[in-house]
C-alpha positions, -999 to 999 in steps of 0.1 A, spaced: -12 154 -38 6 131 -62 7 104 -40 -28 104 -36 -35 98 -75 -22 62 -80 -47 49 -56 -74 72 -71 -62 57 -110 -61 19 -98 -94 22 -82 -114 41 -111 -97 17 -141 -124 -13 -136 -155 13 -140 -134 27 -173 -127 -6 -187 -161 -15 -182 -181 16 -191 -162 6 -227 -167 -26 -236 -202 -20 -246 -195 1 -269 -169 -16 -285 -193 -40 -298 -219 -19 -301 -211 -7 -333 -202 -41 -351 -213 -43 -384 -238 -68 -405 -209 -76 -423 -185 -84 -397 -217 -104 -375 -218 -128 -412 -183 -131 -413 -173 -136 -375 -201 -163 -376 -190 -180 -410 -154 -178 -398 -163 -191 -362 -182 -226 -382 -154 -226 -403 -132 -228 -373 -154 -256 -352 -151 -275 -377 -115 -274 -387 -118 -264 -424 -97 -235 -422 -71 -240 -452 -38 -243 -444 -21 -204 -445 -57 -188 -443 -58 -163 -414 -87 -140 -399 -75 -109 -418 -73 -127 -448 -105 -139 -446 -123 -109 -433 -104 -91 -465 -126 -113 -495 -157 -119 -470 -164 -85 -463 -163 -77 -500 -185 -104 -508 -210 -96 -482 -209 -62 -499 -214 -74 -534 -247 -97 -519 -259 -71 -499 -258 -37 -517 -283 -21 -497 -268 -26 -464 -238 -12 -474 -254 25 -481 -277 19 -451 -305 6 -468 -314 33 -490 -297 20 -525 -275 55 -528 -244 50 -545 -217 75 -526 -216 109 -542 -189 114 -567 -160 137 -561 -158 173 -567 -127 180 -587 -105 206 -572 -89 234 -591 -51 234 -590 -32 266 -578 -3 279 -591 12 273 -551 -6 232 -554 16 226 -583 47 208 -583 80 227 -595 96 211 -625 131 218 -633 145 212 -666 170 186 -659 181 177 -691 200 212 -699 233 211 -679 253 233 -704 272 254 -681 261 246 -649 296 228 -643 318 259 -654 288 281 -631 293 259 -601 329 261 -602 329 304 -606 305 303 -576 327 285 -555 356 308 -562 337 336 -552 327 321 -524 363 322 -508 360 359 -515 324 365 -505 327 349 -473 356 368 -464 342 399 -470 306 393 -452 317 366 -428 291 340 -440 293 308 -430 278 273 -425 257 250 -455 225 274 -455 249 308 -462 263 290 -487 232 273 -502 217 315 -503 248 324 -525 249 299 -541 213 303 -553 218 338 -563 251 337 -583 239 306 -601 
């Protein structure tokens, strides 16, 4: 069976590649039409500055062609895009904030944990970072 599909894959690639292309440029834009063409003149004629690339230049023309061509860039109707709803903020959405500043104790605290860790662990026979961490968390 398997040998069979590399033969079936080499044959049907052609018909994918070109079944594609169209629409690859069918859905090029005004903008990018103005800007291929002004880019392409540019480029005949060898007045590309020195250090300007395609990117670069597709960057500022786009947003020019938007700025002199409002309507085309809401699809002709003269819309601006519909402002955003702001969302409500959960008690679960916000960030924790810890009180950093206030370290009185937490040394001392630390260092009575980690002697009754020696005597916790033999007891329960915990071990390993996230047994630790837990009881660590509840004797702090």
């Amino acid at each position: 069976m398997h040998r069979y599909l590399l033969p079936a894959m080499i044959v049907s690639a052609p018909f994918m590649l070109a079944a594609s292309a169209p629409m690859a440029h069918a859905a090029k834009s005004p903008a990018m039409e103005s800007c291929s063409a002004e880019w392409k003149k540019m480029k005949d004629a060898g007045t590309i500055p020195a250090g300007q690339t395609w990117p670069k230049f597709w960057s500022q023309c786009s947003k020019d062609y938007a700025a002199a061509h409002p309507d085309q860039a809401t699809g002709g109707q003269g819309a601006t895009a519909p402002e955003p709803v702001p969302t409500k903020k959960t008690a679960a959405s916000k960030a924790a904030t810890v009180e950093e500043s206030n370290t009185a104790g937490s040394g001392a605290q630390k260092k009575q944990c980690d002697a009754k860790w020696g005597a916790y662990k033999s007891r329960t026979g915990a071990h390993g970072w996230h047994d630790y961490f837990q009881f660590m968390a509840n004797c702090m």
